[in-house]
PyMOL Python script that loads the backbone (N, CA, C, O; Angstrom):
from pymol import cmd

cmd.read_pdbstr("""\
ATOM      1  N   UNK A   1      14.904   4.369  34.141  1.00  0.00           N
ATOM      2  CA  UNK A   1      13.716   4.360  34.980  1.00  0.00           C
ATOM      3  C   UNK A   1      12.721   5.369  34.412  1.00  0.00           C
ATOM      4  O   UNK A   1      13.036   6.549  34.256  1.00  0.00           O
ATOM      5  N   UNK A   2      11.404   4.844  34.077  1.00  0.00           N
ATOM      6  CA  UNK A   2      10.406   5.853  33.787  1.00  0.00           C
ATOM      7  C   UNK A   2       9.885   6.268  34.764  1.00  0.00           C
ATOM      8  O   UNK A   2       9.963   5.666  35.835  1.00  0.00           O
ATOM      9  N   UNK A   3       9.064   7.691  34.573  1.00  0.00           N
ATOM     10  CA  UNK A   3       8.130   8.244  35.542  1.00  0.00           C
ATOM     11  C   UNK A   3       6.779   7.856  35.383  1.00  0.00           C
ATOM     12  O   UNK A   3       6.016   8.154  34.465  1.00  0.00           O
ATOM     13  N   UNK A   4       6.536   7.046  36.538  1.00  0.00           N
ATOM     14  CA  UNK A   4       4.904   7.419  36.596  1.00  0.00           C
ATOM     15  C   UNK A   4       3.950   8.539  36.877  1.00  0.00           C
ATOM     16  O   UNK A   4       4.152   9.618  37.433  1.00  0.00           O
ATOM     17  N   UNK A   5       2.920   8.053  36.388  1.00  0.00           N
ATOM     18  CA  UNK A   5       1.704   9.213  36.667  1.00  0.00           C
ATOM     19  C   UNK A   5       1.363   9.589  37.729  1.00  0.00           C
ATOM     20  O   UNK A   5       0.486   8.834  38.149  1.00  0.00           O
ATOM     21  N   UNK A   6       1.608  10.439  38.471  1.00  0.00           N
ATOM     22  CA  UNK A   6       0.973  10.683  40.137  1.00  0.00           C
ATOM     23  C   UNK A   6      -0.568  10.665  39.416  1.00  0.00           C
ATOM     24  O   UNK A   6      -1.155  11.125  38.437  1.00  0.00           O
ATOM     25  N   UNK A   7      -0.823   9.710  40.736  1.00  0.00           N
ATOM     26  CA  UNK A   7      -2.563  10.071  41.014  1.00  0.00           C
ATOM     27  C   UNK A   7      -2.564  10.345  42.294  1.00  0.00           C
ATOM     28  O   UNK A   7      -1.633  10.258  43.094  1.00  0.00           O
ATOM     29  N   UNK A   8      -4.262  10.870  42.550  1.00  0.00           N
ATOM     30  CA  UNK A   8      -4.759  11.010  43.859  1.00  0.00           C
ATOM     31  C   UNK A   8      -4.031  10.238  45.190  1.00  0.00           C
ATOM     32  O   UNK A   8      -3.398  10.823  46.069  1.00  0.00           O
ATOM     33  N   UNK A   9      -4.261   8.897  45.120  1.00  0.00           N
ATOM     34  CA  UNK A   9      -3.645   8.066  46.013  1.00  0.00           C
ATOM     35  C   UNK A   9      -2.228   8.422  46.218  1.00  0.00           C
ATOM     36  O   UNK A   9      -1.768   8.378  47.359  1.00  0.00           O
ATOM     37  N   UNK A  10      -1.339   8.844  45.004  1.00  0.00           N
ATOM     38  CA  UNK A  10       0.284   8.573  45.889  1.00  0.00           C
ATOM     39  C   UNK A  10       0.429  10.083  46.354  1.00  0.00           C
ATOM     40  O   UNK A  10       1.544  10.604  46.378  1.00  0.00           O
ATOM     41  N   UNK A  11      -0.649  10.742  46.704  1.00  0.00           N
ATOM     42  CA  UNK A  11      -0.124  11.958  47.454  1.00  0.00           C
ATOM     43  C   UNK A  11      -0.451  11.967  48.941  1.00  0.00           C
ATOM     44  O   UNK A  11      -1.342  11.327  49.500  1.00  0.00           O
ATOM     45  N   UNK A  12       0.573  12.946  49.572  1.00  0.00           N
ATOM     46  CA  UNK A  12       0.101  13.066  50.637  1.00  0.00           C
ATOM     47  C   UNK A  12      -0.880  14.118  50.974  1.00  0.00           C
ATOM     48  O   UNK A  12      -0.996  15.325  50.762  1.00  0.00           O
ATOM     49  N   UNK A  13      -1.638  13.050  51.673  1.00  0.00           N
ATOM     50  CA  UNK A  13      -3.142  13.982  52.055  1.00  0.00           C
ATOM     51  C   UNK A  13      -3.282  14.903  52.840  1.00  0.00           C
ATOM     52  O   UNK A  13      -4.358  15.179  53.369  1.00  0.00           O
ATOM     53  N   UNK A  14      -2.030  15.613  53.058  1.00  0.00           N
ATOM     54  CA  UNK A  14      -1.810  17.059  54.521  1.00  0.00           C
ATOM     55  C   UNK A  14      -1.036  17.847  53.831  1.00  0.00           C
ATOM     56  O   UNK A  14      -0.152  17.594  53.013  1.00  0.00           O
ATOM     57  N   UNK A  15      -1.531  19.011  54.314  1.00  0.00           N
ATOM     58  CA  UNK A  15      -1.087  20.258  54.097  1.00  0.00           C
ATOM     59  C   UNK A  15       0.141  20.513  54.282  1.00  0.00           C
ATOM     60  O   UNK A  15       0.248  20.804  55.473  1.00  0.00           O
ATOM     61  N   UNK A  16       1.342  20.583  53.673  1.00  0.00           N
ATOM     62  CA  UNK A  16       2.658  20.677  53.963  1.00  0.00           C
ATOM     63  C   UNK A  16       2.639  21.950  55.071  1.00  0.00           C
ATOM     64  O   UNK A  16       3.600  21.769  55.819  1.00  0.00           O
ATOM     65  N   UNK A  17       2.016  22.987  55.399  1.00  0.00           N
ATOM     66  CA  UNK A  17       2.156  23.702  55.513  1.00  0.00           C
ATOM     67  C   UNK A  17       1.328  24.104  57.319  1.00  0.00           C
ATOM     68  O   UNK A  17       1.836  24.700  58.269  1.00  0.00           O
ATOM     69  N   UNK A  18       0.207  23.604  57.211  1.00  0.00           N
ATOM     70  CA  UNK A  18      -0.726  23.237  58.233  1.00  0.00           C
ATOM     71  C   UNK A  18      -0.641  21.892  59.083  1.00  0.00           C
ATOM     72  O   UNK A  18      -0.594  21.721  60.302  1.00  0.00           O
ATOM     73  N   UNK A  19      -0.639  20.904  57.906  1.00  0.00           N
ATOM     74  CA  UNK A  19      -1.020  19.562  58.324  1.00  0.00           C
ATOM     75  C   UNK A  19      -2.438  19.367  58.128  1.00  0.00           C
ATOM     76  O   UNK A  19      -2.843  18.254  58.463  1.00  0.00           O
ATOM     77  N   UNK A  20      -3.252  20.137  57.690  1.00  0.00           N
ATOM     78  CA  UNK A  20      -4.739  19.853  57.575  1.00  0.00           C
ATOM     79  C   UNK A  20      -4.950  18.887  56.577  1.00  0.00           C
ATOM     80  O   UNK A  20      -4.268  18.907  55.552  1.00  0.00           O
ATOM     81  N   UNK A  21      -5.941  17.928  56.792  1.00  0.00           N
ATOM     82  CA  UNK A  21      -6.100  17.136  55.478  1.00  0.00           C
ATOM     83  C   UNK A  21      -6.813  17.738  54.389  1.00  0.00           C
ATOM     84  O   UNK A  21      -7.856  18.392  54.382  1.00  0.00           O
ATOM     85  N   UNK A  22      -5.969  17.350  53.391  1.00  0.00           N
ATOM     86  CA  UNK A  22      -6.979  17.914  51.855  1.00  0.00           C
ATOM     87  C   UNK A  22      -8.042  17.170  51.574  1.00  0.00           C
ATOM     88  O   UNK A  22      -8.158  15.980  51.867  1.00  0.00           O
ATOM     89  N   UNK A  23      -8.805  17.810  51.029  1.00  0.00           N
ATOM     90  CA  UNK A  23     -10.626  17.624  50.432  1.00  0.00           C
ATOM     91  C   UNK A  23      -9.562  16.927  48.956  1.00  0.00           C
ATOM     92  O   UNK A  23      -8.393  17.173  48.660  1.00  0.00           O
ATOM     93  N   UNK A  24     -10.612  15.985  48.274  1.00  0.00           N
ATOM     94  CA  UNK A  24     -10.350  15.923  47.128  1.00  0.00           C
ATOM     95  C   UNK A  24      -9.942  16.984  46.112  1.00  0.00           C
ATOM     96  O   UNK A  24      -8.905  17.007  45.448  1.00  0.00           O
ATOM     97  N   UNK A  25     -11.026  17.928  46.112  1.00  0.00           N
ATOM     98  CA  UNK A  25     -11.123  19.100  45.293  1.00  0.00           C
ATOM     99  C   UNK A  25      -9.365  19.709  45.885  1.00  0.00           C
ATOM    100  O   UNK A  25      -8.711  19.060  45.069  1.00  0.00           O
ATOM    101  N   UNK A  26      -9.018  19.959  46.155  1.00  0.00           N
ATOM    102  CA  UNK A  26      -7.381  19.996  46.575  1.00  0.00           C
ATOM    103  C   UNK A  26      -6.932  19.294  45.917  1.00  0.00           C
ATOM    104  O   UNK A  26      -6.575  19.685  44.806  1.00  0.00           O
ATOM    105  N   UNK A  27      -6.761  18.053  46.271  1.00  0.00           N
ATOM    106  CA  UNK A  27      -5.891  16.945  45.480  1.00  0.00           C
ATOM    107  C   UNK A  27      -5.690  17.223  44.142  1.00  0.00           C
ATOM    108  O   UNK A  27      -4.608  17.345  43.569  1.00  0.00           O
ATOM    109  N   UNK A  28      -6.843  17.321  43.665  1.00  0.00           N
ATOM    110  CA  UNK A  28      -6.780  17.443  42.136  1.00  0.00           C
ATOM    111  C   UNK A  28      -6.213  18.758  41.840  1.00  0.00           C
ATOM    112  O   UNK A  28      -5.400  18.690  40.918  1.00  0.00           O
ATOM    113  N   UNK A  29      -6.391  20.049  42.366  1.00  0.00           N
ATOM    114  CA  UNK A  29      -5.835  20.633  41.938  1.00  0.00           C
ATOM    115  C   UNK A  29      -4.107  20.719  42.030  1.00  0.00           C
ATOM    116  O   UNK A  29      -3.385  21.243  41.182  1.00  0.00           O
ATOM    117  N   UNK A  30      -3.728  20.152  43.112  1.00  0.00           N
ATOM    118  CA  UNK A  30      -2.213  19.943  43.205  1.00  0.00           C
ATOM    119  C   UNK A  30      -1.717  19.217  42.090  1.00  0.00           C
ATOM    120  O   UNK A  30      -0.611  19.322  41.560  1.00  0.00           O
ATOM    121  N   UNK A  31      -3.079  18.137  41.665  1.00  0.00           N
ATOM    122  CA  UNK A  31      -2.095  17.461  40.498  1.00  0.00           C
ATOM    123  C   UNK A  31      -2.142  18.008  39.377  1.00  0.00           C
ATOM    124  O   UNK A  31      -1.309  17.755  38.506  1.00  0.00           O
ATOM    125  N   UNK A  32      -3.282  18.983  39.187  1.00  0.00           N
ATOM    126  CA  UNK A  32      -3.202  19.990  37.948  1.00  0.00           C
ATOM    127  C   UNK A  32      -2.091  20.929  38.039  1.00  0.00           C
ATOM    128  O   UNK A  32      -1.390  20.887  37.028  1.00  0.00           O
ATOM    129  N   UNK A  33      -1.680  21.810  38.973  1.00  0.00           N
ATOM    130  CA  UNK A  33      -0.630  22.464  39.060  1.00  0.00           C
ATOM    131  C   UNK A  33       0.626  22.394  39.318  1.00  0.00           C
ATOM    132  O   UNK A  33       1.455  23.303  39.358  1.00  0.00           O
ATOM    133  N   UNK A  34       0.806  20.748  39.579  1.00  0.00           N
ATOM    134  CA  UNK A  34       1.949  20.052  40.026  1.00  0.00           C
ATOM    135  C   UNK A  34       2.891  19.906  41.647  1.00  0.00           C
ATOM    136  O   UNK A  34       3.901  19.388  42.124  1.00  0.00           O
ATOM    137  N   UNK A  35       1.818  20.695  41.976  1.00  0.00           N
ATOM    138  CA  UNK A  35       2.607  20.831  43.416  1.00  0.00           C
ATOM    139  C   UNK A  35       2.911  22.187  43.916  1.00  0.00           C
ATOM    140  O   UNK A  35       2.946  22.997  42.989  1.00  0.00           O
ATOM    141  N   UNK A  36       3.113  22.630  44.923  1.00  0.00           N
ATOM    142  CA  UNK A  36       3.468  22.080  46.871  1.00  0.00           C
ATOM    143  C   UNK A  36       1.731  21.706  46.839  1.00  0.00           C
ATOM    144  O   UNK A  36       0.726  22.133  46.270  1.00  0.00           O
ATOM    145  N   UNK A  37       2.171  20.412  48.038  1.00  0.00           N
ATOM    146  CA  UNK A  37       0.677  19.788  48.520  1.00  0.00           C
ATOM    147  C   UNK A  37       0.382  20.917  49.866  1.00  0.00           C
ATOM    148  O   UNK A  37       0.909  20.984  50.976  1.00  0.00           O
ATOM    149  N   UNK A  38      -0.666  21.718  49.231  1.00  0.00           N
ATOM    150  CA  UNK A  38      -1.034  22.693  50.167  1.00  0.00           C
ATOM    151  C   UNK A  38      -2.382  22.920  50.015  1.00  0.00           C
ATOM    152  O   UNK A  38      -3.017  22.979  48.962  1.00  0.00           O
ATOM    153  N   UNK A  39      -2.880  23.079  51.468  1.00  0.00           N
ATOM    154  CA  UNK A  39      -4.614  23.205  51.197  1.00  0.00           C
ATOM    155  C   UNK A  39      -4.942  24.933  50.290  1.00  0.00           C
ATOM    156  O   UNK A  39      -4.200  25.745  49.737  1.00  0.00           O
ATOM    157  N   UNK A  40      -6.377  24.863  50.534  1.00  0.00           N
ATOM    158  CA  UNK A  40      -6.829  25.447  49.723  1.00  0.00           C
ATOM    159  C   UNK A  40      -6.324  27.006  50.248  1.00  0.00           C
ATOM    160  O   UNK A  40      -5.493  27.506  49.488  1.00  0.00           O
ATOM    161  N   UNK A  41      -6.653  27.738  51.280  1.00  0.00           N
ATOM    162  CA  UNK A  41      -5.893  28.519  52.064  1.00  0.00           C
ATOM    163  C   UNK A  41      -4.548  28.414  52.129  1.00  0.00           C
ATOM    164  O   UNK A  41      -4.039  29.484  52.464  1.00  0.00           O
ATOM    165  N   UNK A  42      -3.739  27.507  51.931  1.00  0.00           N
ATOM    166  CA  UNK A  42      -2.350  28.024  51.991  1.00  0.00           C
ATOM    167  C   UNK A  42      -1.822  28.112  50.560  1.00  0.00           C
ATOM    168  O   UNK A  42      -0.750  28.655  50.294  1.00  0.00           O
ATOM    169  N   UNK A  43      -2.618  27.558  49.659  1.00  0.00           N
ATOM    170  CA  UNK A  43      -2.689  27.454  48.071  1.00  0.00           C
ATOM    171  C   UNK A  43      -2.619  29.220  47.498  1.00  0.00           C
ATOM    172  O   UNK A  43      -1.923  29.864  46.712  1.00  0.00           O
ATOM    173  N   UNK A  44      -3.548  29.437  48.235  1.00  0.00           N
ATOM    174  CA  UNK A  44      -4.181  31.292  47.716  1.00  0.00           C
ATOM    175  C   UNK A  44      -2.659  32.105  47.990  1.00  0.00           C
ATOM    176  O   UNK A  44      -2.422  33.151  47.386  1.00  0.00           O
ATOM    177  N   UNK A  45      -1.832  31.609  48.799  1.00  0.00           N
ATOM    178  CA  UNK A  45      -0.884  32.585  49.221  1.00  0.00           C
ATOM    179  C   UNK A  45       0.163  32.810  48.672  1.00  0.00           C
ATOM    180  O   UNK A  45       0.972  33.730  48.798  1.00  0.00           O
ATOM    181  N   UNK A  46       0.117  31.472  47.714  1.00  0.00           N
ATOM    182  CA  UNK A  46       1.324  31.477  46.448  1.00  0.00           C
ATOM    183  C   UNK A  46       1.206  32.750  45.659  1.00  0.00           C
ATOM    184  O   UNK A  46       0.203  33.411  45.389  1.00  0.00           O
ATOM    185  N   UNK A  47       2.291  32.910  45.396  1.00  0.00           N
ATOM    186  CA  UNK A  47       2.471  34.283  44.258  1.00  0.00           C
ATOM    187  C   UNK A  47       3.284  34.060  43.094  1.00  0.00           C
ATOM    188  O   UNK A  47       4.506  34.123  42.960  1.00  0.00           O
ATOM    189  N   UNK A  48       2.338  33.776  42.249  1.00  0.00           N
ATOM    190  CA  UNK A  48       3.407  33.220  40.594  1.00  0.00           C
ATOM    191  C   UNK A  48       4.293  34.797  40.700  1.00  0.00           C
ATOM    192  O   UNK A  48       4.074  35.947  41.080  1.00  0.00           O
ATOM    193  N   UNK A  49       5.470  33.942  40.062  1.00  0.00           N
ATOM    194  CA  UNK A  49       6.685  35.061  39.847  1.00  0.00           C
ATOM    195  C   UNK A  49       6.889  35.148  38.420  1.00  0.00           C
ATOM    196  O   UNK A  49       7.121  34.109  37.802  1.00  0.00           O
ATOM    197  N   UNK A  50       6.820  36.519  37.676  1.00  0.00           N
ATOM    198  CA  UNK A  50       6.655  37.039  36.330  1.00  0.00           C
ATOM    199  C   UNK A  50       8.569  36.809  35.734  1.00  0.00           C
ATOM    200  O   UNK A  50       9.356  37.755  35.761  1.00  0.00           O
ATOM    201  N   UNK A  51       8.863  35.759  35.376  1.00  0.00           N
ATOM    202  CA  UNK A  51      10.420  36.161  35.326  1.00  0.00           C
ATOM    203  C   UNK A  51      10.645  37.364  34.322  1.00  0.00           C
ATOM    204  O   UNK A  51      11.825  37.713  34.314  1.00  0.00           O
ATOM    205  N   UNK A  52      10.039  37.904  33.693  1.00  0.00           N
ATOM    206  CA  UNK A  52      10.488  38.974  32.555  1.00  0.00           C
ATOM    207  C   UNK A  52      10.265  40.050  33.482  1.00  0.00           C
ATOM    208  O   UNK A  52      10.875  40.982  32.959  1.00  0.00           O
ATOM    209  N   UNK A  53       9.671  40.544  34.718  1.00  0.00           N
ATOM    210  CA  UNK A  53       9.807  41.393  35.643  1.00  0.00           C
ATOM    211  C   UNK A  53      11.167  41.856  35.681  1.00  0.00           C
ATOM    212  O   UNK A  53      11.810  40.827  35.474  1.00  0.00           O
ATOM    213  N   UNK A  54      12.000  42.823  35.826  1.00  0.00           N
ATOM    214  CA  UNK A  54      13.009  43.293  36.404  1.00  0.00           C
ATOM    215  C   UNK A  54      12.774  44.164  37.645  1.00  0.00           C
ATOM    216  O   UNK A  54      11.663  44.309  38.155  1.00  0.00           O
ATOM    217  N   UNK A  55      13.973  44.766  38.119  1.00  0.00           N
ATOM    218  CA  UNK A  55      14.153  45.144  39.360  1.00  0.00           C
ATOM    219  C   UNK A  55      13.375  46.908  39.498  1.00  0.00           C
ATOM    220  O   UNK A  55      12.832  47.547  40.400  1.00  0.00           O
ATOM    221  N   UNK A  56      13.756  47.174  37.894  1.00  0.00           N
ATOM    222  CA  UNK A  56      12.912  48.417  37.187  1.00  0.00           C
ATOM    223  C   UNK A  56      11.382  48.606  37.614  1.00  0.00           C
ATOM    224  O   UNK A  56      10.802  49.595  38.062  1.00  0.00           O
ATOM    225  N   UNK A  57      10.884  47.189  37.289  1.00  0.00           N
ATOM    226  CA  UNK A  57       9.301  47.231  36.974  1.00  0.00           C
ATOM    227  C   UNK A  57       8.469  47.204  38.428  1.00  0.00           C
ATOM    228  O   UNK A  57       7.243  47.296  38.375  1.00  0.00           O
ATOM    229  N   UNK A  58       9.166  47.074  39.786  1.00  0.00           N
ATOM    230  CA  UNK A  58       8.903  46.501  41.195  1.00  0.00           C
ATOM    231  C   UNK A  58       9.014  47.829  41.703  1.00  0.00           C
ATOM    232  O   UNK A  58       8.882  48.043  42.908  1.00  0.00           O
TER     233      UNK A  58
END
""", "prot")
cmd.dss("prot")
cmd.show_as("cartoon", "prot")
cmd.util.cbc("prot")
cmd.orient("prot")
């Protein structure tokens, strides 16, 4: 089985997190970053994790 391309359409249009519906400008960025479908406000709250961080550097 191959993978298809997510587009706009096969996502869901709510905020996993809220339920608010996403603006386009959302959409696209979920599909640029691959995901959680989260609006723009619950987007900001993510915190990329540095894996070469140790317990030292915190």
């Amino acid at each position: 089985m191959g993978l298809e391309e997510q587009t706009i359409e096969s996502l869901d249009n709510r905020c996993e997190v809220c339920g608010a519906e996403l603006t386009p400008e959302e959409l696209e960025d979920i599909l640029e970053r691959g995901g959680p479908v989260l609006c723009a406000v619950h987007a900001d709250d993510l915190v990329e994790l540095d894996d070469d961080l140790t317990e030292d550097d915190v």
